[in-house]
N, C-alpha and C positions, 0 to 999 in steps of 0.2 A: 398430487405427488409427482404425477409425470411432467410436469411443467415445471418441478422444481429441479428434480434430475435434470431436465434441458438444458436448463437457465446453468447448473455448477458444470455442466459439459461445455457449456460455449464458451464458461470466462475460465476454467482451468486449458482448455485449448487454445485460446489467445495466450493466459501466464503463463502458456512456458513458451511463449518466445521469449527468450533469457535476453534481454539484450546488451547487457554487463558482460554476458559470458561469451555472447557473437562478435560484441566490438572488441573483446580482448583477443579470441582467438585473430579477427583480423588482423590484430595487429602482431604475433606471432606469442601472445602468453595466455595460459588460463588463467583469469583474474580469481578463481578461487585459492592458487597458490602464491599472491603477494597480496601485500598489507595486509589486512585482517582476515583473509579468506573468502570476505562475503561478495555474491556476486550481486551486487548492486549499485546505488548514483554515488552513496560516500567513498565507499571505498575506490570506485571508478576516479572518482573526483583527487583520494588521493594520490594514487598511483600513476593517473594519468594528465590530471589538469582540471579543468575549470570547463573547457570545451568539449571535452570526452563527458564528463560528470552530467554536463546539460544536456547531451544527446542523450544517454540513458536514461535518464530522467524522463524528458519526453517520452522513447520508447517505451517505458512502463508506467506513465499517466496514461496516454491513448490508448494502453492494450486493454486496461478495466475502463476507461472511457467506452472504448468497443464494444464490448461485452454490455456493458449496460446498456449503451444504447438498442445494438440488436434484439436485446432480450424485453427493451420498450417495443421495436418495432414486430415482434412475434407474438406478443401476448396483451399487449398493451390496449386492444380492442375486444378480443375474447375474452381477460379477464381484467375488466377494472380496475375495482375492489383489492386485487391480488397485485400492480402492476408495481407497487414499490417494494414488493415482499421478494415478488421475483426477480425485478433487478438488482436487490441485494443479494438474494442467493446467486445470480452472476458476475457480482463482486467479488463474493465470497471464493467462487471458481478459481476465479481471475491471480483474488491474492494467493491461492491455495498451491494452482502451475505455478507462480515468480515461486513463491519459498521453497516448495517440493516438486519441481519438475523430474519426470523418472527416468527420462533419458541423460540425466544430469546424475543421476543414483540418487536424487532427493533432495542433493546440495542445491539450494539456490540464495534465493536475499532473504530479505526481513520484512518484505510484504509495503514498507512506508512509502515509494513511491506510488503504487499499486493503489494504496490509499488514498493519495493525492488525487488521483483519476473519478476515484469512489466521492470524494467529497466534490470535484469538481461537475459531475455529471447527476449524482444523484438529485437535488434537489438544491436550488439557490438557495435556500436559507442555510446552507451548509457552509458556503463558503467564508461568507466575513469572518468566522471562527475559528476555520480551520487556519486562514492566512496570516488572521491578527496574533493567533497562538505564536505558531507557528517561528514566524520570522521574528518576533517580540522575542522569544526563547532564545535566536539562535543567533543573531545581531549581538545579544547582551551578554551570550555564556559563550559563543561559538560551541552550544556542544547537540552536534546533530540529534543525539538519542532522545536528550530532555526534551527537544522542540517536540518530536515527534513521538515520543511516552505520551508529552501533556495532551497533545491532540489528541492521541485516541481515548483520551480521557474526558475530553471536552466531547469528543461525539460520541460517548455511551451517554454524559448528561444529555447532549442536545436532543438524541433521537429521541429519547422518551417524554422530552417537553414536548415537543413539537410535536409527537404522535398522542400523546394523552391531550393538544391542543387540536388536536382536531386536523390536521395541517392534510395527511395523507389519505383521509377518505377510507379509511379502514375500519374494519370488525377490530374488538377489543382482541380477539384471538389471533387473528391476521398482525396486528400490534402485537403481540406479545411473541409470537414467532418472530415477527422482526427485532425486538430485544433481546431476546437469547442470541439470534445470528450476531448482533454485533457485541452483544456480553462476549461473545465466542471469538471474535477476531479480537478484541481488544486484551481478551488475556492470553491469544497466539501470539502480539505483538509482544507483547510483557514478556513474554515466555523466549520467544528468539530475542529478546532484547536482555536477557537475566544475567550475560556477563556484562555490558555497559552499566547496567545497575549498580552491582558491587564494584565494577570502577567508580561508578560518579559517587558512589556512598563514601568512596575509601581516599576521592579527591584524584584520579588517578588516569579518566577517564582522558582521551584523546581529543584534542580541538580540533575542528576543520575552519579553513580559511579558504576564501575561492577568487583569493589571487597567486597562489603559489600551488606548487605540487610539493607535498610534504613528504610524498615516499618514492623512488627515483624501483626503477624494474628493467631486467634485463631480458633486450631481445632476443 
């Protein structure tokens, strides 16, 4: 249990480096008061461009990048068995500071970049899925949310093939904690995602495009 308390301490102290909220204030605005409020790469992207949107981005891939890694390089010898459970729960961390950072009073993103980092570090059979989703969705609809709904829908399927195949070297119990974690982030995603929902249901929902700036903001 104490290894898992570690592992949600290192990746919620990486996620809240808000980095939506530090490129805005550089630049003299808080991005949770223009375009949609949220602090993160969409909304970054609309408010500010295509170059701003990919800085934050990267900033909150490598921050749960981080986090996992460190918490391979802490425990990843002493406990085996355990090493993919625990760098999920410092995923888990990771996404938990980006959404609710408390020096922010708990306003932050929606966790999907944060994701990105998680699919990209935890385990290569993650990836083809999460990018093929992904960019398929969002090339075809432009619409950010569904891209990134369907992935975390795709990674509750995949964890559980992949873990009931034998892939991550675990106990059936060790397994099934790590399904509940990510049953658990995928319906926080749903959950910070539940007003795009009812836009996209009701056809309503906002496109993003990453050759223009769709929403202009005052310095």
């Amino acid at each position: 249990m104490t290894q898992r308390l570690v592992c949600i301490i290192i990746g919620y102290a990486l996620g809240m480096f808000q980095t939506a909220f530090i490129y805005g204030k550089m630049h003299g605005i808080d991005i949770r008061e223009h375009g949609s409020g949220n602090a993160g790469t969409t909304n970054t992207l609309r408010v500010f461009g295509t170059k701003a949107g990919l800085i934050v981005l990267a900033g909150d891939i490598l921050k749960c990048i981080l986090a996992i890694v460190l918490s391979g390089m802490i425990f990843g010898t002493s406990h085996p068995e355990e090493v993919y459970l625990l760098k999920l729960y410092a995923a888990t961390g990771a996404i938990l500071g980006h959404n609710f950072p408390f020096y922010l009073k708990f306003k932050g993103g929606k966790g999907i970049a944060a994701t990105a980092g998680l699919i990209l570090s935890f385990h290569p059979v993650f990836l083809p899925m999460g990018v093929i989703i992904f960019f398929s969705v969002f090339f075809i609809t432009h619409y950010v949310s569904l891209g990134s709904l369907l992935v975390y829908a795709g990674l509750m399927i995949e964890m559980v093939i992949v873990g009931q195949l034998g892939v991550f070297g675990a106990s059936q119990a060790v397994l099934t904690e790590m399904y509940i974690l990510t049953a658990f982030l995928t319906a926080l995603a749903y959950y910070k995602h539940r007003e795009n929902i009812k836009r996209l249901l009701a056809g309503q929902e906002k496109k993003t495009f990453l050759t223009k700036k769709s929403e202009q903001y005052d310095k």
